[in-house]
C-alpha positions in Angstrom: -8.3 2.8 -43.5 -6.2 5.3 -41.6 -4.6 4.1 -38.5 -6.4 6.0 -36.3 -10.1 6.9 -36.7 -11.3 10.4 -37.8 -10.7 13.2 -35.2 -13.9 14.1 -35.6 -15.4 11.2 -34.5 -12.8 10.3 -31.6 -14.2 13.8 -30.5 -17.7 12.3 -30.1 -16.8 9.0 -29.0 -14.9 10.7 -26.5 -17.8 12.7 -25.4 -20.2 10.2 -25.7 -18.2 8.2 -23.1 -17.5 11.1 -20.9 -21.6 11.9 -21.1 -22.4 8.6 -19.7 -20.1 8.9 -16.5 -21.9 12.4 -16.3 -24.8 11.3 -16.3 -24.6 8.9 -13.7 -22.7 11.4 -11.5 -26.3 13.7 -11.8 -27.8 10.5 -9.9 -27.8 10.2 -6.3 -26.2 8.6 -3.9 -28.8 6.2 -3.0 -29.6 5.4 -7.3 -26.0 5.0 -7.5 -25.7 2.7 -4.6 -28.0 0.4 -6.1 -27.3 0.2 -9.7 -23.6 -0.8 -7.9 -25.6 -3.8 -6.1 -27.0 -4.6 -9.4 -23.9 -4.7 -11.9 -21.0 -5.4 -9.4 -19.6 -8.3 -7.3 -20.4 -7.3 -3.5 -17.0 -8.8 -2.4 -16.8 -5.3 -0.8 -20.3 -4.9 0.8 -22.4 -2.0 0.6 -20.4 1.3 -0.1 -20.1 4.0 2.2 -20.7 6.6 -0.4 -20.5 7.6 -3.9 -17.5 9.6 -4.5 -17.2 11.5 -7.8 -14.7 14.0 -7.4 -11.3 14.9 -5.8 -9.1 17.7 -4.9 -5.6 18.1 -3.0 -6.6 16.5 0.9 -10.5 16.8 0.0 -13.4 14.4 -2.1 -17.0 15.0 -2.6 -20.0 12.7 -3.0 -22.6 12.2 -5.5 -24.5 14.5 -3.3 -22.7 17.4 -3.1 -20.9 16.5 0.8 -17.1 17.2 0.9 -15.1 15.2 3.4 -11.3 15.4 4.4 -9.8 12.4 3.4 -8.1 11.1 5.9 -7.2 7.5 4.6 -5.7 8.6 1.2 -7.2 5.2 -0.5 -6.0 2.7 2.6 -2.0 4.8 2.3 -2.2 5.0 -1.9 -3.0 8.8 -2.3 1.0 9.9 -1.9 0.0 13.2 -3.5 -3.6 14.0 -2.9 -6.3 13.9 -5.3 -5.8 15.4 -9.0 -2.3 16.8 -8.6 -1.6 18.8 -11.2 1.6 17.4 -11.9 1.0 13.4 -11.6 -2.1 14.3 -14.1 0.0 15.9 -16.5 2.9 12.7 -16.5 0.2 10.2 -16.8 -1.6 12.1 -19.5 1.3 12.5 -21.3 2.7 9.4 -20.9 -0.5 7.9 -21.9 -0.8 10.0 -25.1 2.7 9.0 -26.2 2.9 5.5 -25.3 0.8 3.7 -23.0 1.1 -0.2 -22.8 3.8 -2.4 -24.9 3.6 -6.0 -22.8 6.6 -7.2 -21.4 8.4 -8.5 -24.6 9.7 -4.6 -24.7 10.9 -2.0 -22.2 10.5 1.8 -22.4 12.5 4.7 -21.0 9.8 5.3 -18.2 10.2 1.6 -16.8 14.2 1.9 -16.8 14.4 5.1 -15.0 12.1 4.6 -12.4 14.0 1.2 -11.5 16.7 2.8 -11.4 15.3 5.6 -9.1 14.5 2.8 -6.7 18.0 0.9 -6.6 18.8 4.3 -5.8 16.4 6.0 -3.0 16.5 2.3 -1.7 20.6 2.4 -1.5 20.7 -0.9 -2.7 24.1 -2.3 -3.3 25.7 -3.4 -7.2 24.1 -6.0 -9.5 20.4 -5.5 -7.5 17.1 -5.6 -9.9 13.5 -4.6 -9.8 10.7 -6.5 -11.2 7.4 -4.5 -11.5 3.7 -5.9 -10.8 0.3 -3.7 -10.4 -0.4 -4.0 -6.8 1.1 -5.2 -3.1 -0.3 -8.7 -2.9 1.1 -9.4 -6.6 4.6 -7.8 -5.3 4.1 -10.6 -2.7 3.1 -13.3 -5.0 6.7 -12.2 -6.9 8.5 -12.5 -3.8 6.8 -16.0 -2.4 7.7 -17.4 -5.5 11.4 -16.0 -5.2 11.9 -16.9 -2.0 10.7 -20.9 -2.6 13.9 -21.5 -5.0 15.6 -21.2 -2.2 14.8 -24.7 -1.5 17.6 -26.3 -0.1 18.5 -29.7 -1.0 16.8 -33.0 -1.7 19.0 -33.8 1.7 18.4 -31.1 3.9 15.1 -29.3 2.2 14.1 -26.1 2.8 10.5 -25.8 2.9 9.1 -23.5 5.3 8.0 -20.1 5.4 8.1 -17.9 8.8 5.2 -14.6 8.8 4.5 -13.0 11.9 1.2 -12.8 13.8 -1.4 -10.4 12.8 0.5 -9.9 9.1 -1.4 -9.1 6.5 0.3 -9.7 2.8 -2.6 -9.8 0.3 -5.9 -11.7 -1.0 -4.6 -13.9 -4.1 -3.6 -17.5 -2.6 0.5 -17.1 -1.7 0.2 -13.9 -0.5 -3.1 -15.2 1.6 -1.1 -18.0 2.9 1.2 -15.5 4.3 -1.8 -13.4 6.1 -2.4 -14.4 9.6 -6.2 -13.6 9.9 -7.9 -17.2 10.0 -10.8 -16.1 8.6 -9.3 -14.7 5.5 -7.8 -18.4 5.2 -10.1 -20.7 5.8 -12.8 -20.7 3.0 -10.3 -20.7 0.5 -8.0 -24.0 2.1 -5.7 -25.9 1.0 -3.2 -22.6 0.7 0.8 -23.0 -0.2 1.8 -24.9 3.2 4.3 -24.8 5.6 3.9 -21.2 6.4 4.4 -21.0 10.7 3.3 -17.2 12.1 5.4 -16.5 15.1 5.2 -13.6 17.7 5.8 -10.2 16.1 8.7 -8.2 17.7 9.8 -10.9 19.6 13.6 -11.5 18.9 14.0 -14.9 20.5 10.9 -16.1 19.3 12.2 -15.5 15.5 15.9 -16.8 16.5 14.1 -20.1 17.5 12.1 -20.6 15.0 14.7 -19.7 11.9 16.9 -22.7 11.2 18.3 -24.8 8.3 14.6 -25.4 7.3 13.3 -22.1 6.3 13.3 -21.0 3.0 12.6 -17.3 4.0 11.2 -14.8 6.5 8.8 -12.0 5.4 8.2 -9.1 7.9 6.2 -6.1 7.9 8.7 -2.8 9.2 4.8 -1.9 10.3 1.7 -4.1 10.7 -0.7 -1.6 9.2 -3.9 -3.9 8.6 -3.5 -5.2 12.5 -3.6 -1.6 13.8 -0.4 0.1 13.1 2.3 -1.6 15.2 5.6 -0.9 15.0 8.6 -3.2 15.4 11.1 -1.9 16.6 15.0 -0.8 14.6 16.5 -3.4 16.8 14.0 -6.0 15.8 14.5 -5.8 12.0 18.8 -5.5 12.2 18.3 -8.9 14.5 16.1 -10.2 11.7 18.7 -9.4 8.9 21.2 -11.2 11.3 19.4 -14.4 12.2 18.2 -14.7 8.3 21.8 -14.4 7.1 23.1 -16.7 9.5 20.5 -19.6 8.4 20.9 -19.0 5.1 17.1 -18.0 4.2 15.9 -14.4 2.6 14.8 -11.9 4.2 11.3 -9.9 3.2 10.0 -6.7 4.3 6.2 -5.8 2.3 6.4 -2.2 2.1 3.4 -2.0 0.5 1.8 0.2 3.0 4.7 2.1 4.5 6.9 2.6 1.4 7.5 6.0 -0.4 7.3 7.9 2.1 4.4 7.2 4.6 6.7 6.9 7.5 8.7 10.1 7.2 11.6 8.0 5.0 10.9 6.0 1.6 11.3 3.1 3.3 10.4 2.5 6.8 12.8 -0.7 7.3 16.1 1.8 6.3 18.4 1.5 6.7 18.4 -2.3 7.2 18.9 -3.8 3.5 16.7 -7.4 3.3 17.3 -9.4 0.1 13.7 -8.5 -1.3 11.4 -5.8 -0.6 7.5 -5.3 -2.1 6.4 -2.0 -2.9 3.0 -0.6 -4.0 -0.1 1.6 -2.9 1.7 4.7 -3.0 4.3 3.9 -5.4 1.9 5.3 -7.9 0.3 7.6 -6.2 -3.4 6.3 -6.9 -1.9 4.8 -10.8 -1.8 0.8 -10.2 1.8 -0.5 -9.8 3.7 -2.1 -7.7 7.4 -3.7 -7.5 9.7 -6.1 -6.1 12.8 -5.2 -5.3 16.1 -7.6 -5.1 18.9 -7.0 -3.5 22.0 -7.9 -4.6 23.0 -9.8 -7.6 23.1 -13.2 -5.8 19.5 -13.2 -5.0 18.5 -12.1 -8.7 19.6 -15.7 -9.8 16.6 -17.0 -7.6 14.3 -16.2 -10.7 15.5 -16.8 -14.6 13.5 -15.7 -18.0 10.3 -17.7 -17.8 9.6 -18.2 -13.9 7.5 -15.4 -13.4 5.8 -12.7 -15.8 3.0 -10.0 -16.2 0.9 -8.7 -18.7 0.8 -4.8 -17.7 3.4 -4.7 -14.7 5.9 -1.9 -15.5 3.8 -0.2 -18.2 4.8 3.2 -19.2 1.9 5.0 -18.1 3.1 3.4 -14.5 5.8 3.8 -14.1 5.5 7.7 -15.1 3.4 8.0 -12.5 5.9 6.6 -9.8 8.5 8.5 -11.1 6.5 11.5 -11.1 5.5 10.7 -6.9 9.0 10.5 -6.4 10.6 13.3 -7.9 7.7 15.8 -6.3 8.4 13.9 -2.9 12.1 14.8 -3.1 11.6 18.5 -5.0 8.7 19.1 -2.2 10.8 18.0 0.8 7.7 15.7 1.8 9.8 13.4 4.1 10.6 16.3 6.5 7.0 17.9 6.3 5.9 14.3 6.7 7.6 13.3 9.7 6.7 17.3 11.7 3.1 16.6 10.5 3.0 12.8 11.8 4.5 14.1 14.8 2.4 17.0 15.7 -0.8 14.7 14.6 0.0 12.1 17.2 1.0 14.6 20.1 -2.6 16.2 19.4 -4.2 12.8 19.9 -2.6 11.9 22.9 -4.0 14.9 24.6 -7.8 13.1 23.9 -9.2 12.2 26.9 -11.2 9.2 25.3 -8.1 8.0 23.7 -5.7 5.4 25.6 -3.3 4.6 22.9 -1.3 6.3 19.7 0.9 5.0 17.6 2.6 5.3 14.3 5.3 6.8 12.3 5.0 9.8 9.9 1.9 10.2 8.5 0.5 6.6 9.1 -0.8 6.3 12.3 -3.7 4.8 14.9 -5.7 5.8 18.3 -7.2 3.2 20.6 -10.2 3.9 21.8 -11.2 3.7 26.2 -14.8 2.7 25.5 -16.2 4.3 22.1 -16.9 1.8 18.9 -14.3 2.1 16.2 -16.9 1.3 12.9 -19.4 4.0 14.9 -17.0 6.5 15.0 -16.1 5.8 11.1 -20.2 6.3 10.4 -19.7 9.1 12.5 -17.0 10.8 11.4 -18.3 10.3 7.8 -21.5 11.7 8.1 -19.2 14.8 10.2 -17.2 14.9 6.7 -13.9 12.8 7.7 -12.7 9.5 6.2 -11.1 7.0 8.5 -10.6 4.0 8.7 -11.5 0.6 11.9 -8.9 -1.9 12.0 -10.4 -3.5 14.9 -13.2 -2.8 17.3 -11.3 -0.5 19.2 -8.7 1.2 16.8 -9.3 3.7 14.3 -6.1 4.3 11.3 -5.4 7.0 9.7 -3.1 7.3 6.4 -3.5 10.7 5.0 -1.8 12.1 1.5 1.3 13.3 2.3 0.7 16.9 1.3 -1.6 17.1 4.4 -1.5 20.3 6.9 -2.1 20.2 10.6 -4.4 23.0 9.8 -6.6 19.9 7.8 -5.6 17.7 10.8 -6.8 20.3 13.4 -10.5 19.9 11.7 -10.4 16.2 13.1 -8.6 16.8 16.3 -11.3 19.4 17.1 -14.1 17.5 16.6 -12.6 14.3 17.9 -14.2 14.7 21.1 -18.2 14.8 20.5 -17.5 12.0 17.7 -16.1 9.7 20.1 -18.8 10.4 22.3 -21.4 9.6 19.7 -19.7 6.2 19.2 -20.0 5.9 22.8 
């Protein structure tokens, strides 16, 4: 038998799988809905539509309704949906070599580690290891960061997070999330974690001490609303870390590559690890821990950690390919005017009380409306956004947004509000 099948009858397999998708996309929204409460795990509750195609800022439903999509997958779509380009790398890439395991390397995987050492100016003799998402970036880095243990005489053991963080789902990373209800089904977590007041510089120089193993930091609490701490807040963190001897953490997951107006929103304070993901790949799984300098890379040896399909070709393609078009596009300058004109719109909302952010990710509080009402109702209006809380509404476009797109929502902003009213 040939290696590969007849091409004939990869043809029809191929279209016999590609009918089947079809098919279901002819369904509607309501069918669809419930053969999805019928064949998958309602971890996520009922959906709020059917989507079944993309284009640049824009999706459609299985019903035909376009909406502007103003979340980009919760900060993931760096590029939009079905750029031309990022189709084409992971296409190819796919059709020449698509997954080898980690007992091999390929040229995709050593070039886009080495375009992040470089956008991320880290210094000689620093590494990146490559997962498939932010909370297994985390996991990487929890692990990292507990061989800094100390000694059997003076241990250390703890972990310091910050209040209202938000690291990820699987157990570390959950241990680092401050939300008690996220916690407490799934108890006993990894312990000694102690959450202590974000921003606050005193707060963290009290609590950092001989005992901690590491501090992890979010440049930008996304899941908790979008709030900022501040330049002087993370160089005082790289001070107080290095003077106690623990590592240093900033999850980038939702403000890296670009989101903020600069590939990294912490820049240009260097930590000793930062996790990367969501738009790293531009809607392609991946994500990536880097390490900084080559006397933190000795934390983890051959054997301590590993991955099955972290750093596949198809991947990392697909990160290099977000980067490159972010740098040929200018995107970080068109991100930052965009952000800025978005947020100066939203201020002049009468309903509004509060805006915040940085480049394209950013949120409005609300004087008396419902967040999740003016989700439903911006969604039946043809808008995707997003509730962090009762009161706050986040929104994380693609990059390649216009304030032309942006304008849609600003100008109906008003009689949405006051249906959530």
């Amino acid at each position: 038998m040939s290696e590969h099948a007849d091409p004939t009858t990869d043809s029809a397999l191929a279209g016999s799988a590609a009918a089947e998708v079809a098919g279901l996309s002819q369904l509607s929204s309501a069918a669809l809905a419930d053969r999805y409460s019928n064949s998958l795990l309602g971890v996520f509750g009922t959906p709020q539509r059917v989507l079944v195609r993309g284009s640049g800022c824009h999706v459609w439903d299985a019903d035909g309704n376009q909406y502007l999509d103003l979340l980009g997958g919760i900060a993931v779509n760096t590029l939009g949906h079905g750029h031309p380009l990022l189709a084409s790398v992971i296409s190819s890439q796919l059709a020449t070599l698509g997954h080898v395991s980690n007992f091999f390397t390929s040229p995709s995987q050593i070039a886009l580690a080495e375009k992040l050492l470089e956008i991320s100016a880290a210094p000689a003799g620093s590494k990146v290891f490559f997962a498939n998402s932010g909370t297994e970036a985390n996991e990487a880095a929890l692990k990292l960061t507990r061989r800094n243990a100390g000694t059997a005489d003076a241990p250390r053991t703890k972990v310091i997070a910050l209040e209202h963080a938000f690291h990820g789902r699987t157990l570390g990373a959950l241990s680092l999330t401050y939300k008690e209800k996220y916690r407490a089904p799934f108890a006993p977590l990894p312990e000694n974690v102690q959450w202590i007041e974000a921003g606050n510089i005193e707060a963290l120089r009290a609590a950092v001490d001989e005992t901690v193993s590491a501090v992890f930091i979010e440049p930008i609490q996304g899941e908790a609303g979008v709030r900022l701490l501040s330049a002087e807040y993370l160089a005082a963190a790289r001070q107080i870390t290095r003077e106690a001897g623990a590592l240093l953490v900033f999850d980038e997951v939702q403000t890296g590559m670009g989101r903020t107006g600069s590939f990294f929103a912490s820049a240009p304070v260097i930590p000793d690890v930062m996790t990367l993901a969501k738009g790293l790949g531009g809607g392609f799984p991946i994500g990536a821990m880097i390490v900084f300098g080559e006397e933190n890379t000795k934390w983890l040896a051959p054997g301590d950690h590993g991955t099955t399909f972290g750093g596949n070709p198809v991947a990392c393609a697909a990160g290099l390919a977000v980067i490159h078009t972010i740098e040929a596009q200018n995107l970080l300058a068109h991100v930052r005017a965009t952000g800025q004109w978005l947020r100066e719109q939203l201020a002049g909302i009468e309903d509004i009380c509060a805006v915040r952010g940085a480049g394209l990710l950013t949120a409005f509080e609300l004087v008396s409306a419902n967040a999740p009402k003016l989700v439903a109702a911006a969604l039946d209006a043809g808008f995707i956004v997003n509730a962090t809380d009762e009161q706050t509404i986040r929104l994380a476009p693609p990059l390649v947004i216009t304030t032309e797109q942006l304008g849609t929502l600003i100008a109906a902003l008003p009689q949405l509000i006051s249906a959530a009213s």
